[in-house]
C-alpha positions in Angstrom: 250.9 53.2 1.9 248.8 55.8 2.5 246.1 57.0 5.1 242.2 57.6 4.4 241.1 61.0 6.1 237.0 60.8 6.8 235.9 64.5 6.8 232.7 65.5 7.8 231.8 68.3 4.9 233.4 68.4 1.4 234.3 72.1 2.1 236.7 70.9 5.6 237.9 68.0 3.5 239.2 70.5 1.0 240.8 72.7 3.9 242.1 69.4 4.6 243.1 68.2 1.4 245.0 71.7 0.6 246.8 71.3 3.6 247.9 67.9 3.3 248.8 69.0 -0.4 246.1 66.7 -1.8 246.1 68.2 -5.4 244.8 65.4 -7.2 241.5 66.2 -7.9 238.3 63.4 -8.1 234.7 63.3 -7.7 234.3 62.2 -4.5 237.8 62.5 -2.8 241.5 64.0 -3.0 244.4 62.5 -3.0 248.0 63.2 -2.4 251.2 61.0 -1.9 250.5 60.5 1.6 246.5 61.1 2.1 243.1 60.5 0.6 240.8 62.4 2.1 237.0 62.3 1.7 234.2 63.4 3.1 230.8 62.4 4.4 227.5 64.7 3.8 226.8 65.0 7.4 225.2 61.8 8.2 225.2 58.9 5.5 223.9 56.1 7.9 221.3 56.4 9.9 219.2 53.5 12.4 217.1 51.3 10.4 212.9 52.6 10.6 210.5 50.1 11.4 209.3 48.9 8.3 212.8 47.8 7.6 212.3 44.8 10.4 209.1 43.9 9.6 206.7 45.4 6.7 203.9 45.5 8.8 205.3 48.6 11.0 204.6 50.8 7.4 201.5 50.9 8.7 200.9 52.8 12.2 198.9 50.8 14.3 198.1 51.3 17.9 198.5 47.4 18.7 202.1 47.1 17.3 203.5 49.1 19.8 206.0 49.3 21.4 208.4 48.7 18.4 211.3 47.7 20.6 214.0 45.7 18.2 216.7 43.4 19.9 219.4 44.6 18.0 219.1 48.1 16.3 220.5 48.4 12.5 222.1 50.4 10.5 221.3 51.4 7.0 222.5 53.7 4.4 220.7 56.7 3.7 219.4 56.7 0.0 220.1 60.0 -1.2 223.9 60.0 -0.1 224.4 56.6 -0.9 226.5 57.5 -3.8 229.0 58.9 -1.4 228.9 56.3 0.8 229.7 53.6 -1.8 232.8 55.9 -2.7 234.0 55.5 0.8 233.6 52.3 0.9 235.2 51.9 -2.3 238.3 53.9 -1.1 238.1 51.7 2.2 239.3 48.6 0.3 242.5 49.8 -1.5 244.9 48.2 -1.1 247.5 50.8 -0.7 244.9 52.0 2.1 246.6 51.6 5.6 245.0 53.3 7.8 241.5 55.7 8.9 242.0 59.0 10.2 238.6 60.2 11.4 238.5 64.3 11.1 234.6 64.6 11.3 233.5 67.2 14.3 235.4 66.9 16.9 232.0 66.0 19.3 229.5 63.7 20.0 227.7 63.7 16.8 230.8 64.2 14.5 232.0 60.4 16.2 228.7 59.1 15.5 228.7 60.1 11.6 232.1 58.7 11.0 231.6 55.0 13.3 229.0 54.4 11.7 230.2 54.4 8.4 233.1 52.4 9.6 230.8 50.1 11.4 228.7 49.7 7.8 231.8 48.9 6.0 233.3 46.6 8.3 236.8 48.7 8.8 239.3 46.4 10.6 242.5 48.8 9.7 243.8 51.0 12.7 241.7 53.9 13.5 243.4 57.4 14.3 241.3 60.5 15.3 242.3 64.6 14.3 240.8 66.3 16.7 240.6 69.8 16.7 239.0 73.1 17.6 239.6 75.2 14.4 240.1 74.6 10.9 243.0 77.5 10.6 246.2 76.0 8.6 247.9 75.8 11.9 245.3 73.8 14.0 245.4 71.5 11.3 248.9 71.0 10.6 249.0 70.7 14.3 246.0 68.3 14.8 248.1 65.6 12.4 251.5 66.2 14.1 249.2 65.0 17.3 246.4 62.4 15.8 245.2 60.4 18.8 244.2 56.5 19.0 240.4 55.7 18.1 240.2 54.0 20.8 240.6 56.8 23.2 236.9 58.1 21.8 235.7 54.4 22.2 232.7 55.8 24.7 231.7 59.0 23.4 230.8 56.7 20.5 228.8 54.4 23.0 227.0 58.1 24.4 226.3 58.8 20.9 224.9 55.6 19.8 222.9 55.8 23.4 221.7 59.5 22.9 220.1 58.2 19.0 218.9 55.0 20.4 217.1 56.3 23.2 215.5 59.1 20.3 214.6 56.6 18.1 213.0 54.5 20.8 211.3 57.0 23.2 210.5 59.6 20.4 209.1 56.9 17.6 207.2 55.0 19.8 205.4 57.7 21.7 204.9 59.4 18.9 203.3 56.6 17.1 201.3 56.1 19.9 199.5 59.3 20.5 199.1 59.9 16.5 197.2 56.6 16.0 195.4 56.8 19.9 194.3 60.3 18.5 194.0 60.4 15.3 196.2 63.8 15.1 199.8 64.3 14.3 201.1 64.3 17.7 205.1 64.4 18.3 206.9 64.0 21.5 210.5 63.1 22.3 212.8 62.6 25.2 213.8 66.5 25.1 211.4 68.4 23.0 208.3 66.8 25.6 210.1 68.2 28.6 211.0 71.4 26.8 207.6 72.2 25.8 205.9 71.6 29.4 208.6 74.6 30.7 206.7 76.6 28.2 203.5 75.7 29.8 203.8 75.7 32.7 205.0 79.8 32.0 201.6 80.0 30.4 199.7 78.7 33.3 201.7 81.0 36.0 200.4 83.8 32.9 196.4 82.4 33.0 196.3 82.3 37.0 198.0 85.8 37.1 195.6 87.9 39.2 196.9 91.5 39.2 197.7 93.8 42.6 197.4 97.2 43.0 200.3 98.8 44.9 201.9 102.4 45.6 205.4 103.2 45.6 206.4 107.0 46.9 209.1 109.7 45.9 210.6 112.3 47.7 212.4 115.6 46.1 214.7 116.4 49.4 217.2 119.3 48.7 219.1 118.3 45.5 218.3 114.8 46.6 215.7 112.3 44.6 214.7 109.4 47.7 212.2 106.4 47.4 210.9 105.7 50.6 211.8 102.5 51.1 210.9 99.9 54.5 212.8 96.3 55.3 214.0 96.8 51.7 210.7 96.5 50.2 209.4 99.5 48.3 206.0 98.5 47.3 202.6 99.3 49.7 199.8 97.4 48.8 197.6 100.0 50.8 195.9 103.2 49.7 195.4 104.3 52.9 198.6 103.3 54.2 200.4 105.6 50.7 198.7 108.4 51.6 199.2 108.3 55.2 203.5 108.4 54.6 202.5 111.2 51.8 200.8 113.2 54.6 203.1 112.2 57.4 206.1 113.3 55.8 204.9 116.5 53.2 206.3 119.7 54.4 208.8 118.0 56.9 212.1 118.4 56.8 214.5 115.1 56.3 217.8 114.9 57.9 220.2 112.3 56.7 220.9 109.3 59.3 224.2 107.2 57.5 225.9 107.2 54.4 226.9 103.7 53.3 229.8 103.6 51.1 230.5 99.8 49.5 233.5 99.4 46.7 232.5 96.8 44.5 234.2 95.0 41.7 233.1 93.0 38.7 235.0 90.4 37.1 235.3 90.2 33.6 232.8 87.9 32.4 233.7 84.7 30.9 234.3 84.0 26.9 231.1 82.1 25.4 230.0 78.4 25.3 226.9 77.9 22.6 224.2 78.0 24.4 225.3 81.8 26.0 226.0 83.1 22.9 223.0 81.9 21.3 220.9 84.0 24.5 223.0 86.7 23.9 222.2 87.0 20.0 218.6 86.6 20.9 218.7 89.2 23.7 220.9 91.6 21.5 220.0 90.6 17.9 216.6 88.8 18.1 218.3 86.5 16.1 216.9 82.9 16.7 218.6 79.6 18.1 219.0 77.9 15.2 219.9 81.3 13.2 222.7 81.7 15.5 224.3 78.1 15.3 224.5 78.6 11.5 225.8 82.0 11.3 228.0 80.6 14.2 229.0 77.4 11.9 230.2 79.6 8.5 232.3 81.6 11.2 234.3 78.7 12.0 234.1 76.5 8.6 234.1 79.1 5.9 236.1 82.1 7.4 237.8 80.1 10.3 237.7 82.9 12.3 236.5 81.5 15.3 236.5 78.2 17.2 235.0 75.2 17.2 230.9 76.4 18.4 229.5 73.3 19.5 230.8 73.6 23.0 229.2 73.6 26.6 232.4 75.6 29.0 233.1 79.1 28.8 236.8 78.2 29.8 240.3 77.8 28.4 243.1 74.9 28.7 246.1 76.2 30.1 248.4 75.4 27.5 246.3 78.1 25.2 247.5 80.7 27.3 250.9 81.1 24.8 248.3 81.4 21.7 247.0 84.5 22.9 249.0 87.2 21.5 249.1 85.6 17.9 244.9 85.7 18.4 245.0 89.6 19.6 247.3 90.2 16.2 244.4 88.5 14.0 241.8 91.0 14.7 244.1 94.0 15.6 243.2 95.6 11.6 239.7 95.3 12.7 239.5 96.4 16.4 242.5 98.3 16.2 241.6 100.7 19.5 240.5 97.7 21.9 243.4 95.9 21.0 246.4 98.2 21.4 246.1 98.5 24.9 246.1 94.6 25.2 249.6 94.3 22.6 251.5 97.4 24.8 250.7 94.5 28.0 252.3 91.8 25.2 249.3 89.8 25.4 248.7 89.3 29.0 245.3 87.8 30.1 244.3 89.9 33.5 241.4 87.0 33.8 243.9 84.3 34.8 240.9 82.4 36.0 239.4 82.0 32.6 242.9 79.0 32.2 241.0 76.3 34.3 241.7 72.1 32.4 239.0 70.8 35.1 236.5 72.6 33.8 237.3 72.0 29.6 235.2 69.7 28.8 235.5 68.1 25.2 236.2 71.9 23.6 237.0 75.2 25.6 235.0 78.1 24.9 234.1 80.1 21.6 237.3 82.4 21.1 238.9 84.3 17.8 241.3 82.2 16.3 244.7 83.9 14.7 243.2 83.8 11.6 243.3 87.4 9.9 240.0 88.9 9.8 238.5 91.1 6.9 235.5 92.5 7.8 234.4 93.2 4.2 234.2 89.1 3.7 231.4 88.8 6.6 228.0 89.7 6.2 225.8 91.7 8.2 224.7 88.7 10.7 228.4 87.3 10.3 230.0 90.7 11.7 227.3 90.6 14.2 228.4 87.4 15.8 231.8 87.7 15.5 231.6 91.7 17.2 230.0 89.7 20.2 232.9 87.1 20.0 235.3 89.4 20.0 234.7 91.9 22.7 233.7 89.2 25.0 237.1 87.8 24.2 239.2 91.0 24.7 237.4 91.9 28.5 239.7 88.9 29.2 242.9 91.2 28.6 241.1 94.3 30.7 241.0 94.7 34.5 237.9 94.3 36.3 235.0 96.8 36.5 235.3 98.7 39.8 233.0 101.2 41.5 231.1 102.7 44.3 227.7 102.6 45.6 226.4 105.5 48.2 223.0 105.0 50.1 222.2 107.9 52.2 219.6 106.9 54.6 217.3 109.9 55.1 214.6 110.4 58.3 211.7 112.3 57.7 209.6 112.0 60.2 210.5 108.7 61.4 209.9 107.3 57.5 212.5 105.9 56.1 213.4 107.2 52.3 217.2 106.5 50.4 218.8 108.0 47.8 221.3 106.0 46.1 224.3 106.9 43.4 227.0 105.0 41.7 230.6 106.6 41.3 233.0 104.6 38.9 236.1 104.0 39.8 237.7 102.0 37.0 235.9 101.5 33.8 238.2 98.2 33.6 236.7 96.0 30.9 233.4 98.0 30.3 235.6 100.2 28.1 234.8 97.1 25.7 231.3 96.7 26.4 230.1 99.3 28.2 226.6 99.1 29.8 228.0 100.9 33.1 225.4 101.5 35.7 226.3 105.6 36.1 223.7 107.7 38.5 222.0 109.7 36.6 222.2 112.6 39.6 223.2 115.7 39.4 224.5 115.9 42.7 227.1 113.7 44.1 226.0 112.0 47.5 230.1 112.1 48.3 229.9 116.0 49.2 226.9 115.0 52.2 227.9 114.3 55.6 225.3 112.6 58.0 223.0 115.0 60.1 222.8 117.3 57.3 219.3 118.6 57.2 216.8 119.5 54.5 213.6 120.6 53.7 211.2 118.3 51.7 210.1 119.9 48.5 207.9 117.4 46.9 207.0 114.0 47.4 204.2 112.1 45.9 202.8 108.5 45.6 202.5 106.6 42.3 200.2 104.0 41.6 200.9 100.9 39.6 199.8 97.3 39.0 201.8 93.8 39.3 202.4 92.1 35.8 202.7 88.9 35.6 205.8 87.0 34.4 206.7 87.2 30.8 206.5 84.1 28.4 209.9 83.0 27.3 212.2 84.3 24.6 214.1 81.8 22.9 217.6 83.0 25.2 214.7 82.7 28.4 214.1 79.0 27.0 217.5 78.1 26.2 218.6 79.3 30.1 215.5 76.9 31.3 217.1 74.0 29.1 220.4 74.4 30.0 219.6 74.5 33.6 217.4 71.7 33.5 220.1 69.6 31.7 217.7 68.9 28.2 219.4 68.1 25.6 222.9 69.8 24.3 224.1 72.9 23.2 224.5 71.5 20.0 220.6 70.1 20.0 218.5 72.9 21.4 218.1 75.1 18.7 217.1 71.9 16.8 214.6 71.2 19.4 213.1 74.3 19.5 212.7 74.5 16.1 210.9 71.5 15.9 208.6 72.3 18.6 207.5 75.4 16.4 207.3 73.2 13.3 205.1 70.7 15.1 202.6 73.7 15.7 202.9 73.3 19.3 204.1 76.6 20.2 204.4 79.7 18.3 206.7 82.7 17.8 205.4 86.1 18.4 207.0 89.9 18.1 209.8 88.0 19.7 208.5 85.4 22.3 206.8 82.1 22.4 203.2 81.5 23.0 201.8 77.7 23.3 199.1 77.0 20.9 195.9 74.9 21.2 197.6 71.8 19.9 200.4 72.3 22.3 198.1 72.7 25.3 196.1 69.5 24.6 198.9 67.7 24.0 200.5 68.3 27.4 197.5 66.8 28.6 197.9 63.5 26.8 201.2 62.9 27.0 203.0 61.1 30.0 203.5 62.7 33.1 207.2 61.2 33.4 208.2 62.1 29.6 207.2 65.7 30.6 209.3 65.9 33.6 212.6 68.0 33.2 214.3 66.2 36.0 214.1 62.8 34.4 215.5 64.1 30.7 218.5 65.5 32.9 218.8 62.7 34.4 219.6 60.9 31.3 221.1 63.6 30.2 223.6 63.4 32.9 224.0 59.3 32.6 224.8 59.8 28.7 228.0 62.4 29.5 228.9 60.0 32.3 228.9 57.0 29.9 231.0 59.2 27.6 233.5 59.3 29.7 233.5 56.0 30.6 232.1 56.1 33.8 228.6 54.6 33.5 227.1 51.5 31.7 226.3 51.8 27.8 224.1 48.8 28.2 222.2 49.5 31.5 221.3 53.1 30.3 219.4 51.3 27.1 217.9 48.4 29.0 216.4 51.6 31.2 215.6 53.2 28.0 213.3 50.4 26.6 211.8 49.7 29.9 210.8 53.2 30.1 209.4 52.8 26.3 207.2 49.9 26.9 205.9 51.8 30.3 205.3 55.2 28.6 203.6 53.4 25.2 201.3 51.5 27.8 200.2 54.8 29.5 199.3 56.0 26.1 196.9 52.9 25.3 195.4 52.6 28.7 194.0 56.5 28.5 190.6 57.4 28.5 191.7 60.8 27.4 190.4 62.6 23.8 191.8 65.1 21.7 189.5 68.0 19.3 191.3 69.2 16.5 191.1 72.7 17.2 191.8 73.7 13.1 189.9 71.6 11.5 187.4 74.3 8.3 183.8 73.3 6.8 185.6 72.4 3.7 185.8 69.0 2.8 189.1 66.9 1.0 188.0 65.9 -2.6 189.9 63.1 -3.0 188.2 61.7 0.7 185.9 63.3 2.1 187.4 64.1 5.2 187.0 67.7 6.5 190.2 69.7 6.0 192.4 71.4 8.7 194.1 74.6 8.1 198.0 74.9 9.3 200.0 77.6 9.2 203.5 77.3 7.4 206.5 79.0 6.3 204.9 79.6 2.7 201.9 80.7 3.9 198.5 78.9 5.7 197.7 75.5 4.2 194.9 73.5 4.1 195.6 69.4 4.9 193.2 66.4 4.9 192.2 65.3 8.6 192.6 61.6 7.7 196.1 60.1 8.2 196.0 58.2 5.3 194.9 60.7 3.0 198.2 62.9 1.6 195.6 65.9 0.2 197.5 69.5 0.4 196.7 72.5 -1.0 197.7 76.2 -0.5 194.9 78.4 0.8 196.3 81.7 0.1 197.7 82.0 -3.8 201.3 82.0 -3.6 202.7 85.7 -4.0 205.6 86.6 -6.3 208.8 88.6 -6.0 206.5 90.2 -9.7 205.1 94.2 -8.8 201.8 95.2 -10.5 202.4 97.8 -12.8 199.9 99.7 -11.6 199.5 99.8 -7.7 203.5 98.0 -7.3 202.2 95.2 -4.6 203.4 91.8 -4.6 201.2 89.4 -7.4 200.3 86.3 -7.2 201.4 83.8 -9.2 199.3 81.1 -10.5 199.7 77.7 -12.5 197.1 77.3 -15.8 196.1 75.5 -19.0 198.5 78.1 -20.4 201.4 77.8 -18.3 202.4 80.0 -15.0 200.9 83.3 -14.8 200.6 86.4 -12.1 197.3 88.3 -11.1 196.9 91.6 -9.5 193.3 91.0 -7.7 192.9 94.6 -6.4 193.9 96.1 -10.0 192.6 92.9 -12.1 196.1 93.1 -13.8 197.3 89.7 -15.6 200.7 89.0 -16.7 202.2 85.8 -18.3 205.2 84.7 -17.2 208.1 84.9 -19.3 211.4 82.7 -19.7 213.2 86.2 -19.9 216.5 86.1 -17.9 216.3 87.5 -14.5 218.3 91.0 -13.6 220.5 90.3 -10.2 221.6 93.3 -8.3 224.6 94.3 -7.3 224.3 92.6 -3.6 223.4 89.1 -5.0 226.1 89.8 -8.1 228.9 89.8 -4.7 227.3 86.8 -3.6 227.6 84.8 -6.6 231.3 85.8 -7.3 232.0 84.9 -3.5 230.8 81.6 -3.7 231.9 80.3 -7.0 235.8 82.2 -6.2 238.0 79.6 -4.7 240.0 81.9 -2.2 243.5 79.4 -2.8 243.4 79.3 -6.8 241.2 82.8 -7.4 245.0 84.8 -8.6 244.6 84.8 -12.6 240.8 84.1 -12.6 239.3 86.6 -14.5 236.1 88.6 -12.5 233.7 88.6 -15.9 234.6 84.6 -16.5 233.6 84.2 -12.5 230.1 86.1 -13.3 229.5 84.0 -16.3 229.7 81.0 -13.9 227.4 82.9 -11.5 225.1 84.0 -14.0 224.3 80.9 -15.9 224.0 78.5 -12.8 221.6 81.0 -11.5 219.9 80.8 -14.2 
């Protein structure tokens, strides 16, 4: 008898597979003497749409909402439904005795693989791998240590609660405000709430009236002071600047205290997601969703890190042995930051980082023992991982201590401070530096107090309050994740879809609301907009995954909520005005067009919703140079087949079916992907390009 192992990717299923020593090879699975393993493609059942219970909801009409179904379905998505049937296929062996779910070890990953189960009516025993890398070692491990299904009976209940809610919150409203409207209008249980954070920023920017105010210097002896009173340093009066300039110009300044503090800083704690994903933004400008895939090849492809989707920044004490075997896997390539942590055998100085209350499902993003080759990662890759790392190693370094000095100056009963820092141990800043040296010359440590000197210069500077920033993606993602919306695992998701909704928009780094946005927070419920209620389910969907609220309560809420928040919508006396909508006119309607801005460039759509009418508005520019002035062409479709213009130079090229020429960056890239690292020994590099070359072709 053998067991069925339910992977969530083909490429884990064959880390699997080649563990297990699953050699025998098939289209849809692998197979051993012990194991079969297959895999899903993400998600190959999904809840049923609502045309699927009655063909009436095809069409969106106002007076057909709220769509609330009794019992929610399942169905099988169409264009994985080939894998499916394979699964279910394998599911009936007979030589089948068992499931072995080894999809993500996380909400989500429980959700893909129960519903399948659930679709083909599985009544065999259910084990689960759970794991937080794909190494050899976490696997072999994870199997010598499978756990009972039924000990992730309601995560699956949180799961199937977290969709539900979606489907019902999200489709409905949605429905509601498109066909109320007239405009593609979206909203959702998280992305409603995340979007009126955003607003409410560009409100606080609108009312923004700007103050002058005055600070004032002071050049005293080898000393640089800022006056300073109650530990406020601004003056919001001319008069009152000028006054302290006169007062205390020419005067001589004698020094009152010096306050000496130690301080110490602790290292800081190794990344959950949603950190790391800030951190990329602040350090990389590298977006949410830009982050959680680099982050995702890190741990599936080069198994060099941990499992990513996690929300605590904390380890399990049992881990606290596997540290010295992680140190050894990125010694080649940090060679320097790790010695000092080897010669100490491994020990962690951060002893608080080992904490079981506060692991959650997964423990924090760490290296794994993996060996690491720099030369396999790419430029974004080694980014991320550099971050990883050095976060990781301040663990093994002793906290950052220093001094501060304040020397409390009197000139002539104003009140001016110098202040200096004075490192005392660089501790774990050696790693990441940043260190927060005084930039004096002159030590404050040599002054004693009542030491007296003459004021040289001192001068008042005029400035002007700005008003707050609008977020960054890492600002947003901090506002989410205090809030409680949605997961670390779903807000880059959501932000994404907030940008492709048009709603808000990303510029030289930070994101503005747009017009659609800003009318659509004024149409939308007041309660679906409120952050405290999304965390509030938030909060009731963790509890419920660990069995400690009602699955069934939660979704009678939900669809209470629904039919209150789909009534607000129809009772409105609100209007919307399509703030894109061009003098052109759809020819296959009649309706005027709107003009969107997309990834490929700005579009213009039909108005109506029932027309489907798209067209590009800018010709599509090639990777093709003009010949004569080397800009970009565009490329066009005619009677003649595909062709590129130059405009500026009137230059007009056919296009060919000539082979393209691939560098030598995108020549790497090909080998690397079609070279299996296990069976690459005796595979010949020009017989690997061929591969490359004609599939790129």
């Amino acid at each position: 008898m053998k067991s069925l192992v339910l992977a969530e990717k083909p490429s884990v299923a064959r880390e699997i597979a080649r563990v297990l020593g699953c050699s025998g090879s098939h289209k849809s699975y692998l197979e051993g003497s012990q194991y079969i393993v297959t895999w899903a493609l993400g998600h190959l059942v999904e809840l049923k749409m609502p045309e699927h219970y009655d063909n009436k909801y095809k069409q969106w009409n106002l007076e057909d909402l709220p769509i609330i179904p009794d019992q929610m379905g399942l169905k099988v998505m169409k264009q994985t439904s080939h894998q499916f049937k394979a699964i279910e296929h394998l599911a009936k062996r007979n030589d089948i005795k068992e499931i072995i779910i080894a999809t993500d070890a996380g909400r989500e990953g429980e959700l893909v693989a129960r519903w399948i189960l659930e679709k083909i009516r599985w009544k065999k025993p259910i084990k689960r791998l759970w794991i937080s890398s794909v190494t050899d070692r976490a696997i072999k491990d994870g199997f010598k240590q499978l756990k009972p299904g039924k000990q992730f009976d309601d995560l699956y209940q949180s799961a199937v609660c977290r969709a539900e809610a979606d489907w019902l919150i999200g489709l409905n409203v949605t429905r509601a405000l498109t066909t109320k409207y007239q405009e593609p209008l979206s909203a959702g249980r998280v992305q409603t709430p995340t979007l009126s954070l955003v607003m409410e920023r560009e409100k606080l920017i609108q009312k923004f009236v700007p103050k002058e105010y005055w600070t004032i210097k002071a050049q005293v002896g080898p000393l640089h002071a800022d006056w300073e009173k109650n530990g406020e340093k601004k003056i919001f009066s001319k008069d009152t600047a000028d006054n302290i300039v006169e007062k205390v110009k020419g005067q001589s300044a004698t020094i009152q205290a010096i306050n000496r503090s130690e301080k110490t800083e602790a290292q800081p704690m190794p990344y959950d997601l949603t950190e790391l994903q800030r951190d990329a933004n602040k350090r990389y400008g590298f977006s949410a969703k830009k982050t959680s895939n680099v982050l995702q090849k890190l741990y599936e492809q080069h198994k060099l890190v941990t499992y990513p989707r996690t929300d605590s920044r904390y380890l399990t004490k049992d881990m606290e042995g596997t540290m010295i075997d992680r140190l050894h896997g990125i010694s080649s390539a940090y060679k320097d930051e790790v010695k000092p942590a080897l010669m100490n055998k491994g020990k962690v100085m951060a002893k608080r980082v080992f904490n079981n209350e506060k692991v959650t499902d997964h423990h924090a993003i760490i290296p794994t023992e993996e060996r690491v080759h720099l030369r396999d990662l790419d430029t974004d890759e080694r980014k991320l991982y550099d971050l990883i790392v050095k976060r990781f190693l301040t663990l093994f370094y002793a906290p950052y201590k220093y001094e501060t000095i304040h020397a409390v100056l009197n000139m002539n009963k104003e009140t001016f401070i110098a202040r200096e820092t004075a490192v005392i141990d660089l501790g774990f800043k050696q790693i990441t530096g940043n260190t927060e040296e005084s930039n004096s010359k002159n030590s404050l440590t040599a002054l004693t107090q009542g030491k007296t000197f003459k004021v040289q210069l001192v001068e008042s500077d005029k400035k002007l309050t700005e008003p707050p920033l609008r977020y960054s993606e890492a600002d947003i993602l901090q506002q989410m994740e205090k809030y409680g919306l949605g997961t670390p695992a779903t807000r880059a998701e959501i932000i994404e879809r907030l940008l492709a909704t048009e709603v808000i928009e990303r510029q030289n780094g930070r994101l503005f609301s747009t017009q659609k946005g800003k009318q659509l927070m004024e149409l939308v419920n007041e309660d679906l907009k409120s952050p405290e209620l999304t965390a509030k389910w938030e909060k009731e969907l963790e509890q419920i995954s660990r069995g400690k609220a009602d699955a069934k309560a939660f979704l009678k809420n939900i669809r209470e909520q629904t039919r209150h928040l789909v009534s607000e919508v129809k009772k409105s006396d609100k209007s919307y005005k399509a703030h894109n909508l061009t003098g052109s006119k759809c020819p296959e309607c009649g309706s005027f067009l709107k003009e969107r801005n997309t990834k490929e460039g700005k579009v213009l759509v039909c108005s109506s919703l029932d027309c489907n009418f798209r067209k590009r508005k800018d010709p599509k520019l090639s990777n093709r140079r003009c010949p004569q002035c080397h800009k970009k062409m565009e490329m066009h479709n005619g009677k003649a087949g595909t062709y590129f213009q130059c405009r500026p130079c009137n230059v007009v090229e056919k296009a060919t079916d000539k082979k393209k020429k691939i560098n030598k960056r995108e020549e790497r890239q090909l080998v690397q992907k079609y070279t299996q690292k296990e069976d690459s020994f005796g595979t010949s590099l020009g017989d690997l390009l061929k591969q490359a070359m004609k599939d790129k072709d």
